[in-house]
C-alpha positions in Angstrom: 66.1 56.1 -57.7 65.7 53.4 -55.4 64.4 54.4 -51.7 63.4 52.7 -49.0 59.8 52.3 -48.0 57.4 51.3 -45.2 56.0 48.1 -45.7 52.6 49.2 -45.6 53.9 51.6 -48.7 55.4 48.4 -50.5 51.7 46.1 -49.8 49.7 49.3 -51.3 51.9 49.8 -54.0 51.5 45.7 -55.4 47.6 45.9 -54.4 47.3 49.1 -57.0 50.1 48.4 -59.6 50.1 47.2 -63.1 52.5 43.8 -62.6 56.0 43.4 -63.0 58.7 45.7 -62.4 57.8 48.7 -64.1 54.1 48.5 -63.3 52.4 51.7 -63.5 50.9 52.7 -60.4 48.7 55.4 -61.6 47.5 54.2 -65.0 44.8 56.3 -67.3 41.6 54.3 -67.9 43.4 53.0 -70.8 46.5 51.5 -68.5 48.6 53.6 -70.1 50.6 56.5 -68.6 48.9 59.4 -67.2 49.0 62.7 -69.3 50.5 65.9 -67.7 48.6 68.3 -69.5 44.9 66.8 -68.1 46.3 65.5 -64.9 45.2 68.7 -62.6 41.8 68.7 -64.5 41.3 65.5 -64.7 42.4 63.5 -62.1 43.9 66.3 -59.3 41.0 68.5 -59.1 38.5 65.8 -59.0 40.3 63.9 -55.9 40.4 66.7 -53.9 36.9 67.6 -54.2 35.8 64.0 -53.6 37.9 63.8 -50.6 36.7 67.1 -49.8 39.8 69.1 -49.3 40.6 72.6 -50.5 42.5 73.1 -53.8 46.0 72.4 -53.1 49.4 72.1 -55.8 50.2 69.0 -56.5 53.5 69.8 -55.8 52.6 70.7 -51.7 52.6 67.0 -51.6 56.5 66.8 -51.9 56.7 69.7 -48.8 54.3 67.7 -46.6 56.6 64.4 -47.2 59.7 66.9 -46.1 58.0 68.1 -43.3 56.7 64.4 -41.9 60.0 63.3 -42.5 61.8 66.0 -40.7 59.1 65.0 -37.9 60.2 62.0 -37.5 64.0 62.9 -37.1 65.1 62.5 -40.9 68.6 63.1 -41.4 69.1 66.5 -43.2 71.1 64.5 -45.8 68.3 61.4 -45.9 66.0 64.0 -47.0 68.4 65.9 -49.5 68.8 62.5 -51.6 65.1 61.7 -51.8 64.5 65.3 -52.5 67.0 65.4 -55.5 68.3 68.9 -54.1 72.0 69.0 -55.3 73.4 70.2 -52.0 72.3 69.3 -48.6 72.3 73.3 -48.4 69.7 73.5 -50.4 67.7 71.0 -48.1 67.9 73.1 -45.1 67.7 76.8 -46.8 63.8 75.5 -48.0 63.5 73.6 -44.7 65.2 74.5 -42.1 62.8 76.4 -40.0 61.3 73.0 -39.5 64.4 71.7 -37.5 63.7 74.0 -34.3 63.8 70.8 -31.8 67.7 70.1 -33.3 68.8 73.1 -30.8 66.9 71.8 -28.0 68.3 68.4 -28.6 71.8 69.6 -28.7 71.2 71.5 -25.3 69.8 68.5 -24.2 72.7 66.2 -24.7 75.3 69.1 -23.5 73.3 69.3 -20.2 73.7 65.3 -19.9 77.4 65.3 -20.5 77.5 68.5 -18.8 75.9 66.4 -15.2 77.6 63.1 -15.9 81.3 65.2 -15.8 80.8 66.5 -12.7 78.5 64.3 -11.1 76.7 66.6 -9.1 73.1 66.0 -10.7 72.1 69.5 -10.5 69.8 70.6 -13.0 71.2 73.9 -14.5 68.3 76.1 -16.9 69.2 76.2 -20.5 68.7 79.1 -21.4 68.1 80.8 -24.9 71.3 82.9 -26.3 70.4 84.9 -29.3 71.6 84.8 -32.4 75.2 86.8 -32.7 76.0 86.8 -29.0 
């Protein structure tokens, strides 16, 4: 899968690489691939105790990318196809709740078009509606 990356991301990535294009970036000690059944205890473990954080999944790393990238507006679709997730459903069933500023936007831009139309440049409240109404 090809993505595309922050340059910073793409300079870190040739400074710690084996060379050429299928480069390792996280070799053994050997420079050989690493091996999934000493990974956690190996390597995982250790890093977050050097770095001094709490023991954490390795696989919380893929929510926290979700979640900065839903941060910093990520399409819903954008993040489906890095995320692998078949449907774009299944994207915003495990994420969704982190999409609360998408209502506040669309209130937003029906309050502009709402004040350009009639071009009286009162500010009407937006107010909440719940669910159902």
């Amino acid at each position: 899968m090809t993505y595309a990356a922050p340059h910073t991301e793409i300079e870190q990535l040739s400074e710690r690489s084996q060379p050429g294009p299928d480069g390792l970036v996280f070799p053994n000690t050997a420079g050989h691939p690493l091996v999934e059944a000493s990974f956690m205890s190996n390597i995982w473990l250790p890093a977050l105790v050097k770095a001094g954080i709490a023991p954490t999944r390795f696989h919380d790393l893929r929510h926290t990318a979700v979640a900065l990238a839903i941060a910093e507006g990520a399409h819903p679709k954008a993040i489906q196809s890095r995320m692998g997730h078949s449907p774009v459903q299944m994207t915003l069933d495990r994420y969704g709740h982190l999409f609360p500023e998408i209502d506040e936007a669309i209130a937003d831009g029906l309050q502009a078009a709402f004040l350009s139309s009639d071009g009286s440049g009162d500010t009407a409240a937006v107010l909440p509606i719940a669910a159902g109404s």
